[in-house]
Backbone bond lengths (Angstrom), bond angles and torsions (degrees), N, CA, C in turn:
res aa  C-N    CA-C-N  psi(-1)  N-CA   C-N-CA  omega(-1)  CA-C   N-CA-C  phi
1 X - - - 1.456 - - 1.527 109.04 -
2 X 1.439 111.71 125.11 1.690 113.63 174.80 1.410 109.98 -48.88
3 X 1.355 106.89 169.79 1.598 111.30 157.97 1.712 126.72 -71.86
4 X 1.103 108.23 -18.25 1.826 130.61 -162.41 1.716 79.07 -83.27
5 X 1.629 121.90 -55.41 1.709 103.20 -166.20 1.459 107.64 -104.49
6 X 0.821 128.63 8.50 1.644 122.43 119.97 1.252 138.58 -29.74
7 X 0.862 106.60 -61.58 1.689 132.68 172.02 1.387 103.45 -78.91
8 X 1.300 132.05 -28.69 1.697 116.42 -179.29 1.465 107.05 -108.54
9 X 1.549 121.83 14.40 1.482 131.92 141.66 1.117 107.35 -75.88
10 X 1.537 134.19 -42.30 1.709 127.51 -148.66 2.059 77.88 -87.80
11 X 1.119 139.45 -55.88 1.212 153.18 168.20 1.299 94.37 -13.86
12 X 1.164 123.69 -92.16 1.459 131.97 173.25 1.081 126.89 -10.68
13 X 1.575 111.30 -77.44 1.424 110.41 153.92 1.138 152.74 -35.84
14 X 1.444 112.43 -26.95 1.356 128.28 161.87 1.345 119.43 -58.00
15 X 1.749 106.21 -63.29 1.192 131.08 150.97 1.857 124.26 9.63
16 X 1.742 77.68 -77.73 1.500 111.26 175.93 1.680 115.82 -48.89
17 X 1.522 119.65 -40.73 1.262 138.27 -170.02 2.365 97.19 -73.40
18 X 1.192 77.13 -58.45 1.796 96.54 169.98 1.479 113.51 -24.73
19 X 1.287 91.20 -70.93 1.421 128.26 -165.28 1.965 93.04 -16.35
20 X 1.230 106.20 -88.67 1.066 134.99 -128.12 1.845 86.80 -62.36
21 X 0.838 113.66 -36.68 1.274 126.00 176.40 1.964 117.92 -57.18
22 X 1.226 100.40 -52.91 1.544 87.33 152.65 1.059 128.98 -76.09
23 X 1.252 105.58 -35.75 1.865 89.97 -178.67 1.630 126.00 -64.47
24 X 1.503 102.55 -26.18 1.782 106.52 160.62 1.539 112.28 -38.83
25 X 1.409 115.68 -40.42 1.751 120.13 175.89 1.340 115.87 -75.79
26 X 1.737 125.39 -9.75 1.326 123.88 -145.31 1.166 130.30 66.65
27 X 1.159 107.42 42.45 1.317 112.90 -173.81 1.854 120.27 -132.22
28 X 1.042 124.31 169.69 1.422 120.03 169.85 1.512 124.04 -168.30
29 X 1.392 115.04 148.46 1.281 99.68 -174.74 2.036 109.26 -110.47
30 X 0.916 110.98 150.31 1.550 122.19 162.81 1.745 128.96 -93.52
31 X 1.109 117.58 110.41 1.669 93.02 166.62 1.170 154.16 -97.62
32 X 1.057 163.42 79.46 1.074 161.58 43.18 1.256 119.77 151.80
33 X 1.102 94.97 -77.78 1.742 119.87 -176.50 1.850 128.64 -172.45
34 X 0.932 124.96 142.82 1.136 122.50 164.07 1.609 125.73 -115.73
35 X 1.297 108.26 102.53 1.819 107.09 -170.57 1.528 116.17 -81.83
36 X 1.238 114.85 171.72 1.259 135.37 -122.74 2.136 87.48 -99.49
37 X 1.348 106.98 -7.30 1.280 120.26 170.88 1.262 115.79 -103.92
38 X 1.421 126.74 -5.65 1.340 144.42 -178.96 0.970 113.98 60.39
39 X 1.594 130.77 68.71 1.329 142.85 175.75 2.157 86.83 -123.74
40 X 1.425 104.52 140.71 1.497 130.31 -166.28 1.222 88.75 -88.90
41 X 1.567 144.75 141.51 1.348 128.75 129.98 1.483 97.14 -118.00
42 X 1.927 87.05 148.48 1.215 109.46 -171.34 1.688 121.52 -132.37
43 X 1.202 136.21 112.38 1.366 126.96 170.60 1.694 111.61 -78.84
44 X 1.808 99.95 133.62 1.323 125.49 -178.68 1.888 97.67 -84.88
45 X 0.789 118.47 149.47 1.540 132.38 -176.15 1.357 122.49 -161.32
46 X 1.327 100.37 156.29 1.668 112.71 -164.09 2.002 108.29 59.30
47 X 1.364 102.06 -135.51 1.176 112.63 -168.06 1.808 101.93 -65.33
48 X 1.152 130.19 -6.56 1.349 126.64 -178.42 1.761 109.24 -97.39
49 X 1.055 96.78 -12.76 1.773 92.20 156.43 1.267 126.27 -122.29
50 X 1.499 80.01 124.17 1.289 112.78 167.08 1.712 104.94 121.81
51 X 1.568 123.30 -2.22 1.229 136.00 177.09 1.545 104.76 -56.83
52 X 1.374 103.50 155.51 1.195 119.07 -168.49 1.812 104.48 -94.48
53 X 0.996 99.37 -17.38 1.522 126.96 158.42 1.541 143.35 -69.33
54 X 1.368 102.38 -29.27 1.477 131.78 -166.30 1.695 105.55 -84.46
55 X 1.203 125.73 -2.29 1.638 126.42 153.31 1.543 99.77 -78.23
56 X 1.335 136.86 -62.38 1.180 160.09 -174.40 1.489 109.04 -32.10
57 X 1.494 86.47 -54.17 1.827 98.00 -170.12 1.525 107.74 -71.56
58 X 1.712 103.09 -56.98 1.475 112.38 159.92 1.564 136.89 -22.93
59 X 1.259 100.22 -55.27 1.799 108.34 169.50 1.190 107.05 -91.36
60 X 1.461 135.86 -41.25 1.173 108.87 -143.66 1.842 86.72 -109.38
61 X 1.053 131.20 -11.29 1.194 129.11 158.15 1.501 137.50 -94.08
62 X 1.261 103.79 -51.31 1.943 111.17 -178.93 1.287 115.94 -68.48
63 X 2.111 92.42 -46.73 2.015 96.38 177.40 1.800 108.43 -56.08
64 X 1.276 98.08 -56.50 1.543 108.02 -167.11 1.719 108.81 -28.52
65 X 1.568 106.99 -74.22 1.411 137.05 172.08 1.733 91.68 -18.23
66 X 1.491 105.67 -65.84 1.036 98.00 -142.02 1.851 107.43 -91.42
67 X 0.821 128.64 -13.85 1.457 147.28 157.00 1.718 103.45 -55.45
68 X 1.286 123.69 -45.21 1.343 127.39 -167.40 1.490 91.62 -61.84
69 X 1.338 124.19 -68.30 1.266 144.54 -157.95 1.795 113.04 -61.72
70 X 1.660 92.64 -40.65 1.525 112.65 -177.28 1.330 113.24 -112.92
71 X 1.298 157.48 44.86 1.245 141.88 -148.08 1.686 116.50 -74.15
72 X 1.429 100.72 5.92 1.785 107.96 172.49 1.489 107.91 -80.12
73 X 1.608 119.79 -19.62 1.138 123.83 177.99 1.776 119.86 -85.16
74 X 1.442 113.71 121.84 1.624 118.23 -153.71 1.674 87.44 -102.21
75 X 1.222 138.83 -17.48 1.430 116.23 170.42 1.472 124.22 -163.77
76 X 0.880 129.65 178.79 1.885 122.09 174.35 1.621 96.55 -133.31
77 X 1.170 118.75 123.30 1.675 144.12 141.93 1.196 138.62 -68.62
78 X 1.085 123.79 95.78 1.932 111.68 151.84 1.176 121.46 -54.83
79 X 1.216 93.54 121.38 1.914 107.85 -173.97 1.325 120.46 -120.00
């Protein structure tokens, strides 16, 4: 197993912890990808796209989460 899906299993999991928390708003996230520079991309869904909120949640929630857990990971994207 590479190092890139390593890291977009541990991603996942985080993910998973996330989860539940948007969807209380209607909301959900998808992931994407993890590149080879370790930047996350992530699609916002349901009620989290297109929120006026959904940068907010993104950095100051999904990146955070997931940086805590992963600190090899340098950012999270909407893609």
């Amino acid at each position: 197993m590479t190092e890139t899906n390593n890291i977009r299993e541990r991603v996942a999991k985080v993910l998973e912890k996330v989860r539940p928390y948007l969807q209380s708003d209607g909301g959900d996230i998808e992931l994407l990808d993890v590149t080879d520079d370790m930047i996350v991309k992530v699609r916002l869904k349901g009620a989290c796209h297109g929120c006026p909120f959904s940068m907010q949640t993104l950095k100051a929630g999904v990146e955070q989460a997931i940086i805590k857990e992963i600190p090899e990971i340098k950012s999270v994207i909407s893609a």
